[in-house]
C-alpha positions in Angstrom: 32.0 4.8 -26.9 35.7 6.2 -26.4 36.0 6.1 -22.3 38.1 9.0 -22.1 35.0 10.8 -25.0 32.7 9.7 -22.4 34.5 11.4 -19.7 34.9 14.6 -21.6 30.7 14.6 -22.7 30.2 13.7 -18.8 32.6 16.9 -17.9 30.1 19.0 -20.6 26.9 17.7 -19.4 28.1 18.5 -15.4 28.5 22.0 -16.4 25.3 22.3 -19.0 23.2 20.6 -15.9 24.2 23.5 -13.8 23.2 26.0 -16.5 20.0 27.6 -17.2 19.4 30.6 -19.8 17.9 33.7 -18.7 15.1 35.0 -20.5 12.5 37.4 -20.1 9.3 35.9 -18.8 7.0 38.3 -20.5 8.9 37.0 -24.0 8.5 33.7 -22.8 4.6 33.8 -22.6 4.7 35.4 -25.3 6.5 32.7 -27.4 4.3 30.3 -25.9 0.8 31.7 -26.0 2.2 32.1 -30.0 3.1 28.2 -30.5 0.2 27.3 -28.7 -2.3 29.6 -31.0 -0.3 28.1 -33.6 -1.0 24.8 -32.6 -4.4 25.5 -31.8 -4.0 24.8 -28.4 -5.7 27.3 -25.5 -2.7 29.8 -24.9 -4.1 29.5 -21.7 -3.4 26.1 -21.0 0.0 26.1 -22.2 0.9 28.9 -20.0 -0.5 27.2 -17.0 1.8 23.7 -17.8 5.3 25.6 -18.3 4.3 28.1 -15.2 3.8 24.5 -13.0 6.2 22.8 -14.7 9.2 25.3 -14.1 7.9 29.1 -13.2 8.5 30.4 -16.9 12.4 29.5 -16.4 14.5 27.9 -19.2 16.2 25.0 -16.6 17.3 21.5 -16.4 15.8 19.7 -14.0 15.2 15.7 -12.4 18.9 15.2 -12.5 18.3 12.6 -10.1 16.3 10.8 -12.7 18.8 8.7 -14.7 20.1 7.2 -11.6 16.6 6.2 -10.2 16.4 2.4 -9.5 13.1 0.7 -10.9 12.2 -2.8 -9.2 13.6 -5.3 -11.7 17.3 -3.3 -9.9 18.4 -1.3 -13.1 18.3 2.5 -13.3 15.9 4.6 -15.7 18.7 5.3 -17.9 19.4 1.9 -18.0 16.2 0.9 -19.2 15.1 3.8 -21.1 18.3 4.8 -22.6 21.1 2.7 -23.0 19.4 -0.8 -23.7 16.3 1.1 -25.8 17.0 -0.1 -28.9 16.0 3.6 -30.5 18.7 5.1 -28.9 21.5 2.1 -30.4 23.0 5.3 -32.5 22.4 7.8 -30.2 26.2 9.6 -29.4 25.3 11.0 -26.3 23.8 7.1 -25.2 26.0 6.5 -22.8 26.1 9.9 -21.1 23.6 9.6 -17.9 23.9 12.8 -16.7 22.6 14.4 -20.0 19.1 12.2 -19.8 17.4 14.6 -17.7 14.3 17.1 -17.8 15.2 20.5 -20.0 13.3 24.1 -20.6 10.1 25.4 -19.6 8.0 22.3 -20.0 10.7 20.2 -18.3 10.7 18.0 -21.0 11.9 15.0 -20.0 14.9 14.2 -22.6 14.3 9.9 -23.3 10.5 10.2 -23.9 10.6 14.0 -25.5 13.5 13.9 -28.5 12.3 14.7 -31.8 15.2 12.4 -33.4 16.9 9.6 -31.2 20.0 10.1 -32.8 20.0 13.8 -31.3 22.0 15.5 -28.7 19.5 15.8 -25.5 20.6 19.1 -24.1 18.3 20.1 -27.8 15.6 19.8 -25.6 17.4 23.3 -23.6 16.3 25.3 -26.7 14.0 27.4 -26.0 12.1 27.1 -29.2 12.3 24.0 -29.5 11.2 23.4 -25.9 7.9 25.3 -26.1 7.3 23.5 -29.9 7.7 20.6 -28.5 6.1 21.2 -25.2 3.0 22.7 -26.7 2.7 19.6 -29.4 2.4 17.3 -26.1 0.1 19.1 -24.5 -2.1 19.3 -27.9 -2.0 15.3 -27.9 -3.2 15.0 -24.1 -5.7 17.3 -24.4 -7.3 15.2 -27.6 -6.3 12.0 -25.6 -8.1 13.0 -22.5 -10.8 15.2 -23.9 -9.4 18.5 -22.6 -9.7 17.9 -18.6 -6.7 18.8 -17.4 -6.9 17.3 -14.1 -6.3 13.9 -16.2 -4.0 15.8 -19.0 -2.0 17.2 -15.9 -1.4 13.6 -14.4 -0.9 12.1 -17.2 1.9 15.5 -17.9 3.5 14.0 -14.9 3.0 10.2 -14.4 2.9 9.1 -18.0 -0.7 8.5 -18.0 -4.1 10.0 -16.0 -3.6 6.6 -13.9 -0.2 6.5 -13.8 0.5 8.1 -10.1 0.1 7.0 -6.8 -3.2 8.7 -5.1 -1.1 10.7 -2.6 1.1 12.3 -6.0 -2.5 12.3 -7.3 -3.8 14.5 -4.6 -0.4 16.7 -4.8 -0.5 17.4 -8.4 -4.3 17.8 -8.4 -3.7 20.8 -5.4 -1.3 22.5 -7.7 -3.1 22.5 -10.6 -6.0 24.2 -8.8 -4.3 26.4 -7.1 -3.0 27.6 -10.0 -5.4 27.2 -13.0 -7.2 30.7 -11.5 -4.6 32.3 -12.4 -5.6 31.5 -16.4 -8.9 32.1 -15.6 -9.1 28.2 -16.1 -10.1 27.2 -12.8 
């Protein structure tokens, strides 16, 4: 990529990062509790991930993830971006600051794109956000049989087995303390 087109995404991507649309949370349960019906996931449910995941706020968030060192020394985006052969066409490939977590389900951008050729900050549409959000939460519940303790972790870590047992306990206590409030708990 162009250094100087990589400088001016970076500049876009700094002021996108620090951005966040305001919308009405009653309208947001709304449009989610109607994707997930759609969906035929439990309105519920859905409601209870984007209220842990971001308080019904249309965000970014983990900016600090592209930048996070695994142990083979190379950075998330390093491994899950730029040398991820799915993203080879991807314009925005070499713009770290734009992998990142968007929208009410924080979706996390390298894991959550509907196309790998698209612009991450898609992710920041609302619509698109809950669509997709609701969809993931759809395939964990079939994947882990609707217990949400293990649809939860596996929300958060990657898989039900994927976090340490002290994140474990953490995101457990959340979800319990807030899954009354669906009348799920």
């Amino acid at each position: 990529m162009n250094p100087l087109l990589a400088l001016l995404l970076a500049a876009g991507a700094v002021a996108v990062l620090r951005r966040k649309q305001v919308v009405a949370v009653g309208a947001m349960q709304q449009a989610i509790a109607a994707e997930a019906s759609r969906q035929g996931v439990d309105p519920a449910v859905a409601l209870l991930f984007a209220d842990l995941e971001s308080g019904f706020k249309n965000v970014t968030g983990d900016s600090w993830w592209p930048a996070k060192k695994l142990p083979d020394g190379r950075t998330n985006w390093e491994v899950y971006v730029r040398d991820n052969p799915a993203f080879t066409n991807n314009p925005y490939r070499d713009v770290p600051p734009l992998w990142i977590s968007y929208g009410p389900f924080q979706l996390l951008s390298p894991f959550s794109l509907p196309d790998p050729k698209a612009d991450p900050r898609l992710l920041f549409e609302l619509a698109v956000n809950i669509r997709l959000g609701v969809a993931k939460i759809k395939q964990l519940s079939k994947l882990y049989g609707g217990n949400l303790v293990k649809m939860r972790l596996a929300y958060v870590c990657g898989s039900a087995t994927g976090c340490s047992s002290k994140r474990t306990a953490e995101i457990t206590a959340q979800l319990k303390a807030k899954a009354s409030k669906y009348d799920l708990g």
